[in-house]
C-alpha positions as CSV (number, residue, x, y, z in Angstrom):
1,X,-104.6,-39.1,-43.6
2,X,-104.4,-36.6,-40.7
3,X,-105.1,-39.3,-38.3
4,X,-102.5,-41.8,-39.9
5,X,-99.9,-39.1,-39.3
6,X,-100.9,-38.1,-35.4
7,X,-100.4,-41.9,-35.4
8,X,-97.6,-42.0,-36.7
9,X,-95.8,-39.1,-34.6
10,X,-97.3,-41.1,-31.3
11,X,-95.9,-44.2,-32.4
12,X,-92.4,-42.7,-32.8
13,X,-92.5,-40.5,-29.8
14,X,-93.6,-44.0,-27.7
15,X,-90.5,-45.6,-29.3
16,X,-88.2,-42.8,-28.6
17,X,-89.0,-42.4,-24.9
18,X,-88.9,-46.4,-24.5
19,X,-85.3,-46.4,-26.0
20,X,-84.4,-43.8,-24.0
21,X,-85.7,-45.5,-20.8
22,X,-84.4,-48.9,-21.9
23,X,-80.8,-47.4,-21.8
24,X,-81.4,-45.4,-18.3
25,X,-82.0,-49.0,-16.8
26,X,-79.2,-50.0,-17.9
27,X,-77.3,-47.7,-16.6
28,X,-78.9,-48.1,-13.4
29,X,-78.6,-51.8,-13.3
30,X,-74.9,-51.2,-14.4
31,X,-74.4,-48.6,-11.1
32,X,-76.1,-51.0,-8.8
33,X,-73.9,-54.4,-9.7
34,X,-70.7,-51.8,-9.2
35,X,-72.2,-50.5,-5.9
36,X,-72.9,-54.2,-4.7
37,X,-69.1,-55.4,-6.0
38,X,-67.8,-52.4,-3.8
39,X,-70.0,-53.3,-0.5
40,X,-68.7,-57.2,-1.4
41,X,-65.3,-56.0,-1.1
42,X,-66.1,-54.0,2.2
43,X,-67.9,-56.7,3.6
44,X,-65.4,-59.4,3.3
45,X,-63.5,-57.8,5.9
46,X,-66.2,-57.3,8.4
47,X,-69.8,-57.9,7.5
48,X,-70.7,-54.8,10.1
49,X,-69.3,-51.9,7.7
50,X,-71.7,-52.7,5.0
51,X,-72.8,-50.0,3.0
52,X,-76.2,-48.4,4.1
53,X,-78.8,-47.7,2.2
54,X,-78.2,-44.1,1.8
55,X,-74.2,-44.5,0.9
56,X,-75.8,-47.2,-1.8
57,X,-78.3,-44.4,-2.6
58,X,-75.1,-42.2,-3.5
59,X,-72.7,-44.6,-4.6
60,X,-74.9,-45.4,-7.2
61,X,-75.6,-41.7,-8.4
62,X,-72.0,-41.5,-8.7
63,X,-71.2,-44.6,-11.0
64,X,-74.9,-44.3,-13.4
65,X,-73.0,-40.4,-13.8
66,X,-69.8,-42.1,-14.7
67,X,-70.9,-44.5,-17.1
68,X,-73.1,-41.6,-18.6
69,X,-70.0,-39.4,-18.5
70,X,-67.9,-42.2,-20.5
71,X,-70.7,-42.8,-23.4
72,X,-70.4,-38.9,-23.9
73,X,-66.8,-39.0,-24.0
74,X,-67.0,-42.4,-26.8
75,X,-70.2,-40.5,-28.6
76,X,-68.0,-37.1,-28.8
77,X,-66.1,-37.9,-31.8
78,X,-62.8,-37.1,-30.3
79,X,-59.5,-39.5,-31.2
80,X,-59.0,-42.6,-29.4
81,X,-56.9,-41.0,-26.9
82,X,-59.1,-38.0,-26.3
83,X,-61.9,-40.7,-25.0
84,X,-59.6,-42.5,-23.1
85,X,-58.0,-39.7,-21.4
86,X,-61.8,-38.8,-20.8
87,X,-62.5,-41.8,-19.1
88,X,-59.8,-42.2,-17.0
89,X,-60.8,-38.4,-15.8
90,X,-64.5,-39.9,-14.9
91,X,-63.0,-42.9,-13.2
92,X,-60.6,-40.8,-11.0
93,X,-63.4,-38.2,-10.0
94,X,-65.7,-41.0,-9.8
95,X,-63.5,-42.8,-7.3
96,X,-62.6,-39.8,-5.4
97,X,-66.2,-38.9,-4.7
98,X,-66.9,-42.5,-4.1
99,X,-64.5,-42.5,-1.2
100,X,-65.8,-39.0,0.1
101,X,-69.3,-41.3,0.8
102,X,-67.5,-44.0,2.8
103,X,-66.5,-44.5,6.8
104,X,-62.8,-44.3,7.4
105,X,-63.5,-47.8,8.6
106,X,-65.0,-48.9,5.4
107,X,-62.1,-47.3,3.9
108,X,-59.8,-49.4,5.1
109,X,-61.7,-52.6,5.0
110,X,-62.1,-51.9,0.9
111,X,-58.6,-51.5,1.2
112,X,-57.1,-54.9,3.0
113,X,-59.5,-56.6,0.9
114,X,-58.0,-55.4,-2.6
115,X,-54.5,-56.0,-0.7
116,X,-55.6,-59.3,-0.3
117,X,-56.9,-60.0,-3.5
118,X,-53.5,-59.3,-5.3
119,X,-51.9,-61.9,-3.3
């Protein structure tokens, strides 16, 4: 019976850390697919201010943070327009430091490219 419950308590810490893991990935694999729609934007205006890998390194810190940020603010219990003034906070601070990370160049490029896109 004592082996059936160190078993047990084996079987639910595995299942625990897997979960766990199974949602950092997708956090990751969120991050990355916004970090690759930013450098998209960037590039379309000149393929030779991609981002590199160490601004992808960051970018991507910055947006797996956000979304983690935001499913803290929607777990936190708060009204509807507590979590929404939360994420709208993330996203702001999340864009500012995003921008801190990129050229002036690639600044500007992201920038004639969403110009373009509204017309």
């Amino acid at each position: 019976m004592k082996i059936f419950k160190i078993l047990f308590a084996v079987a639910a810490l595995f299942f625990v850390s897997n979960v766990g893991f199974a949602q950092s990935a997708k956090v990751l694999e969120k991050a990355k697919e916004k970090t690759e729609k930013l450098n998209a934007l960037i590039v379309s205006e000149n393929a030779d201010l991609a981002l590199t890998a160490d601004q992808r390194e960051k970018i991507d810190a910055l947006y797996a943070d956000m979304t983690m940020e935001m499913r803290k603010a929607k777990k936190s219990g708060g009204t509807e327009e507590e979590v929404k003034t939360a994420k709208k906070t993330a996203r702001k601070t999340t864009n500012k430091a995003v921008m801190a990370v990129l050229t002036k160049e690639q600044k500007a490029a992201r920038k004639a490219a969403k110009a373009a896109a509204k017309e």
